[in-house]
C-alpha positions as CSV (number, residue, x, y, z in Angstrom):
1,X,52.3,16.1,29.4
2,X,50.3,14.0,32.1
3,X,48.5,11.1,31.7
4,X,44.4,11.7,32.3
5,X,41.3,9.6,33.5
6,X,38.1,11.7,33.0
7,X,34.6,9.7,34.6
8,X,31.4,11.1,33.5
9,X,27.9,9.8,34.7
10,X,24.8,10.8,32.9
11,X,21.5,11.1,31.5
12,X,22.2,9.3,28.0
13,X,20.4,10.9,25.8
14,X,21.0,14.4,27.5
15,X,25.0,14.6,26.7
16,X,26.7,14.4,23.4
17,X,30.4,15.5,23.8
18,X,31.0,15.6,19.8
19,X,28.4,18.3,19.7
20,X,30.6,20.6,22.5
21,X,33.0,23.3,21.4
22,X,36.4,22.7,19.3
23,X,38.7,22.3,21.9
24,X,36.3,19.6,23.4
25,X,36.4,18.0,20.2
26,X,40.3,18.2,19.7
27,X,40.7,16.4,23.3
28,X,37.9,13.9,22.8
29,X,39.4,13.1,19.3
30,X,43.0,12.4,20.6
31,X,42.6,10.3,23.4
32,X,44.2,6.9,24.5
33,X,41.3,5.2,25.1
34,X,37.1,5.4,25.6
35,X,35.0,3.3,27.6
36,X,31.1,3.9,26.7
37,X,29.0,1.7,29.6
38,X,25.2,1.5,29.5
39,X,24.5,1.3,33.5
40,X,20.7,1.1,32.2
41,X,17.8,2.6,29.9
42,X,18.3,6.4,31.0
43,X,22.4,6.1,32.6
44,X,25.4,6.0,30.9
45,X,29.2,6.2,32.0
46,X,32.1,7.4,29.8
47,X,36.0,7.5,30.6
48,X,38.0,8.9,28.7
49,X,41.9,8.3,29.0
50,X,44.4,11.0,27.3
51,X,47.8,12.3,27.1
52,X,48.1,15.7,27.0
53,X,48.8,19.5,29.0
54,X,47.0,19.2,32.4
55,X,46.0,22.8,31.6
56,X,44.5,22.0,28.7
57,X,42.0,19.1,30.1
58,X,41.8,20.7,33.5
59,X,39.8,23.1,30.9
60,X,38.2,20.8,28.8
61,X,37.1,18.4,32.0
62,X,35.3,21.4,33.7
63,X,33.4,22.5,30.6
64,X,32.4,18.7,30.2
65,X,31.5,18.4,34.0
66,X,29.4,21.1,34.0
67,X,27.6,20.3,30.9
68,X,23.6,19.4,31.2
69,X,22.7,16.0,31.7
70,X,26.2,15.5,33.5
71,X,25.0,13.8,37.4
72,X,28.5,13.5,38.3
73,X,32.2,13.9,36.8
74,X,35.9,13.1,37.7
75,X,39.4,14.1,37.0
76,X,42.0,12.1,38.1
77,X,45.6,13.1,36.5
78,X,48.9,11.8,37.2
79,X,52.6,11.6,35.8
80,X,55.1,9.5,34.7
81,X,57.9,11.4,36.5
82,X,60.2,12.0,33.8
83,X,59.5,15.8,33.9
84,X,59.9,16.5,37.1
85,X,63.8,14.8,37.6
């Protein structure tokens, strides 16, 4: 399991993520945390913090990404350790 930031910044009325496929769903409904910021009328951030296989939101983070409306998206994943002693 690894410990995941994911950055989004777009158009917010253009991007939904609760309207994406199931396994966007699953991830989106089991993270840590959520940050929704208004930058202005038409721009929105989101970060979204989770715990789970970096396969699995590797996945999910490129789907997101490359959804319409998306200007610009980051992964940044990293790990306690404990698995790799």
């Amino acid at each position: 399991m690894l410990n995941s930031e994911l950055s989004l910044s777009h158009a917010g009325r253009r991007f939904n993520p609760f309207a994406a496929e199931s396994r966007i769903k699953a991830l989106w409904m089991s993270h840590l945390s959520y940050l929704h910021i208004h930058l202005d009328h038409d721009h929105c951030i989101e970060v979204l913090v989770v715990r789970e296989k970096g396969r699995d939101v590797r996945t999910v983070a490129d789907s997101l990404i490359s959804t319409k409306g998306v200007k610009h998206g980051k992964l940044t994943m990293t790990t306690t350790g404990k698995e790799l002693a």
